[in-house]
KOLGU-416458 format. One record per residue (C-alpha): residue number from 1; residue in one letter; x, y, z. Coordinates in Angstrom, 1 decimal. Layout:
<sites>
   num   residu        X        Y        Z
   NUM        A        X        Y        Z
...
</sites>
This chain:
<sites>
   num   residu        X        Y        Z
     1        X    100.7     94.0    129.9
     2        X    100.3     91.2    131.8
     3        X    100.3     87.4    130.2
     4        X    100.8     83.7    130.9
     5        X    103.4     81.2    129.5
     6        X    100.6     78.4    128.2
     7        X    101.9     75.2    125.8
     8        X     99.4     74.4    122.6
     9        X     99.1     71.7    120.6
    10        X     99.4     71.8    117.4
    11        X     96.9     73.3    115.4
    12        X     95.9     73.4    111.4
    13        X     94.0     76.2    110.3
    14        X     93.0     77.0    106.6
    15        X     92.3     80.7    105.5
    16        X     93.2     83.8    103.3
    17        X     96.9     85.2    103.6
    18        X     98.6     88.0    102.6
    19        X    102.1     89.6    103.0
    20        X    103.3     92.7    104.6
    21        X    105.6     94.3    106.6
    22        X    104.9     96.7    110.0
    23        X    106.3     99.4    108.6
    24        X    104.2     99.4    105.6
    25        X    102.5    102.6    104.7
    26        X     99.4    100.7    104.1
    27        X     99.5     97.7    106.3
    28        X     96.4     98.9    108.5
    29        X     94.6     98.5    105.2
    30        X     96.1     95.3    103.9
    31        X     95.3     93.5    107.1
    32        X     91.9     94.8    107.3
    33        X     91.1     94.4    104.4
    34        X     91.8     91.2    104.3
    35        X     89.4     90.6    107.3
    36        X     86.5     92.5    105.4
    37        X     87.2     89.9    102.1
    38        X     87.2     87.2    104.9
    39        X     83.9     87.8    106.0
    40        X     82.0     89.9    103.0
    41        X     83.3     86.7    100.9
    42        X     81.3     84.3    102.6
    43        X     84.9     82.4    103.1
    44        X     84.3     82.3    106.7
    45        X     81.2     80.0    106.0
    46        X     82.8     77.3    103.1
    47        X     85.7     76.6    105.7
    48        X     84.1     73.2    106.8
    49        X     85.2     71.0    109.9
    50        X     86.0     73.8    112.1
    51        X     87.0     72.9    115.6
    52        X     85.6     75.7    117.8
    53        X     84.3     78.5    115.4
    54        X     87.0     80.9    116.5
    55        X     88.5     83.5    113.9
    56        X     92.5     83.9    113.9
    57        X     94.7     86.3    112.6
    58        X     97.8     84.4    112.2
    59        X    101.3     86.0    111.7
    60        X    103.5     83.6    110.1
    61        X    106.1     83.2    107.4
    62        X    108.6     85.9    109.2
    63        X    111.4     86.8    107.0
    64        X    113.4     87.5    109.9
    65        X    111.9     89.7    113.2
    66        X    108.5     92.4    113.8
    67        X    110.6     94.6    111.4
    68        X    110.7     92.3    108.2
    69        X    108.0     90.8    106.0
    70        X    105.7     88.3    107.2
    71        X    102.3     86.6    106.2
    72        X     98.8     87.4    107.6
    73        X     96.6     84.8    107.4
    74        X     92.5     85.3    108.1
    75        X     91.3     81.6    109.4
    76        X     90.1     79.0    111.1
    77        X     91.3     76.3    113.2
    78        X     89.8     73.0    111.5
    79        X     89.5     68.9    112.4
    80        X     92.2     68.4    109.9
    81        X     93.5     69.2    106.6
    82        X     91.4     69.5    104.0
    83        X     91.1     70.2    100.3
    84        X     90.6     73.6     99.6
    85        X     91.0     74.7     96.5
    86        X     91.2     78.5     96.9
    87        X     92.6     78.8    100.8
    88        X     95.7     78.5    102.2
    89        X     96.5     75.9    105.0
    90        X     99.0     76.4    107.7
    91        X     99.9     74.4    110.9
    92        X    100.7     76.4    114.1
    93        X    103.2     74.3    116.0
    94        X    102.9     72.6    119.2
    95        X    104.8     74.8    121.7
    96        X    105.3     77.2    124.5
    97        X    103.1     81.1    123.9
    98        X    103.2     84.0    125.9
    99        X     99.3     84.5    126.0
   100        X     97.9     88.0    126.6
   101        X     94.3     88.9    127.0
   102        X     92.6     92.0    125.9
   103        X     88.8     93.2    126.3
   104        X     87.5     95.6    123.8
   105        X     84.9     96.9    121.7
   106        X     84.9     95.4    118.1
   107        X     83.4     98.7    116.7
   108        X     86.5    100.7    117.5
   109        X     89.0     97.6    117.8
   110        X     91.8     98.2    115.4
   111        X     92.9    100.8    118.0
   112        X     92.8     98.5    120.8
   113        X     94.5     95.8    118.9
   114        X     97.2     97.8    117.4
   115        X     98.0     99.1    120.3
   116        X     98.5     95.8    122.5
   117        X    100.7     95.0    119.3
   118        X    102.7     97.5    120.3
   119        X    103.0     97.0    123.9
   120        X    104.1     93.8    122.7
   121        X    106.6     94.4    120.5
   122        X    108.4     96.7    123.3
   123        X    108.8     93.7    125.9
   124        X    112.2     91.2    126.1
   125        X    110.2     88.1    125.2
   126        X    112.4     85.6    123.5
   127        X    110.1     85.4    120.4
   128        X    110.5     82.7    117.9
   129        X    108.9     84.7    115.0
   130        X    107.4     81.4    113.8
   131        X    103.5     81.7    114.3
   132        X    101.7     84.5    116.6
   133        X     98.5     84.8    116.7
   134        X     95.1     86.4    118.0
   135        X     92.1     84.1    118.3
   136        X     89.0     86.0    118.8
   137        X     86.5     84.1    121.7
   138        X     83.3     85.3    121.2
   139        X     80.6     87.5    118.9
   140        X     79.9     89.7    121.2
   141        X     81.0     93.3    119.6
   142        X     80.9     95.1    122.8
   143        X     82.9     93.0    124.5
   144        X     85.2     91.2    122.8
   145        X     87.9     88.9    124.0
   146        X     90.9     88.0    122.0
   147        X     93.1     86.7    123.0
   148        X     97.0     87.1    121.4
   149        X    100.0     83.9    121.5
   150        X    103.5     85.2    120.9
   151        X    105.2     82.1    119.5
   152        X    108.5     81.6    122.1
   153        X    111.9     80.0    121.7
   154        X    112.1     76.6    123.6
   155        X    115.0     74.3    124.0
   156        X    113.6     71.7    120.9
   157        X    115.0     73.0    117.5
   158        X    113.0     75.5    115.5
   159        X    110.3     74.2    113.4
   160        X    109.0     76.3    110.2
   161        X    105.1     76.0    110.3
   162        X    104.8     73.3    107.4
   163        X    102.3     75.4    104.1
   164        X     99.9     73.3    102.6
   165        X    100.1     73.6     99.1
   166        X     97.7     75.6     97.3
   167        X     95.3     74.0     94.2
   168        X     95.8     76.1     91.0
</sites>
């Protein structure tokens, strides 16, 4: 797979999250189903202040490498952070990605997505395993683009993404 080594800004996004691990005998379902609650919830719709209207899966909260536990979050990029009683907020740091692109059918994606995952995975990049993520670019389910940022190691000290607190 081919990418691009691209720097982003920091960005706050505010979702649903829940925690996995690869080798999970049900993580295809705990991921999607967490995109199915996303968008059957309505949750997609009470996020307000969203900056471009461009879902994320973000992959966050490592507990060490690909192998280990992480988060999945469901979200949103938004203006800044707001009060959300019942969603999680994140911040993906500022930083250098390796950015892939993939085209694919949303009908049939979770194919096509798990395997660029994969393809992933097996490539020497020096990952930071702070925040990856996959931003989907448009509504069009026949032709999807998403595109994926593998968070890389740069020469400024690691940075855990900062939580926002959740409202009980």
């Amino acid at each position: 797979m081919n990418y691009e080594i691209v720097n982003l800004q920091e960005k706050v996004v505010v979702g649903i999250v829940a925690r996995t691990n690869n080798h999970a005998p049900d993580v295809g379902a705990v991921i999607g189903d967490l995109w199915r609650q996303f968008y059957t919830d309505g949750i997609y719709e009470r996020i307000q202040d969203k900056t471009d209207g461009k879902a994320i899966g973000l992959y966050t909260d490592y507990a060490g490498d690909a192998d280990d536990d992480y988060t999945i979050m469901v979200c949103y990029a938004v203006e800044h952070q707001p009060e959300h009683p019942r969603y999680e907020t994140r911040r993906i740091p500022a930083g250098p990605y390796a950015k892939f692109v993939i085209q694919c059918d949303m009908r049939t994606s979770s194919e096509e997505i798990s395997k660029a995952w994969q393809e992933i995975w097996k490539m020497d990049l020096p990952r930071a395993y702070l925040c990856d993520f996959e931003e989907y670019q448009n509504d069009d389910m026949e032709h999807a683009e998403i595109h994926f940022y593998i968070g890389l190691k740069n020469a400024l000290p690691e940075q855990k993404p900062k939580r926002g607190r959740k409202k009980e």
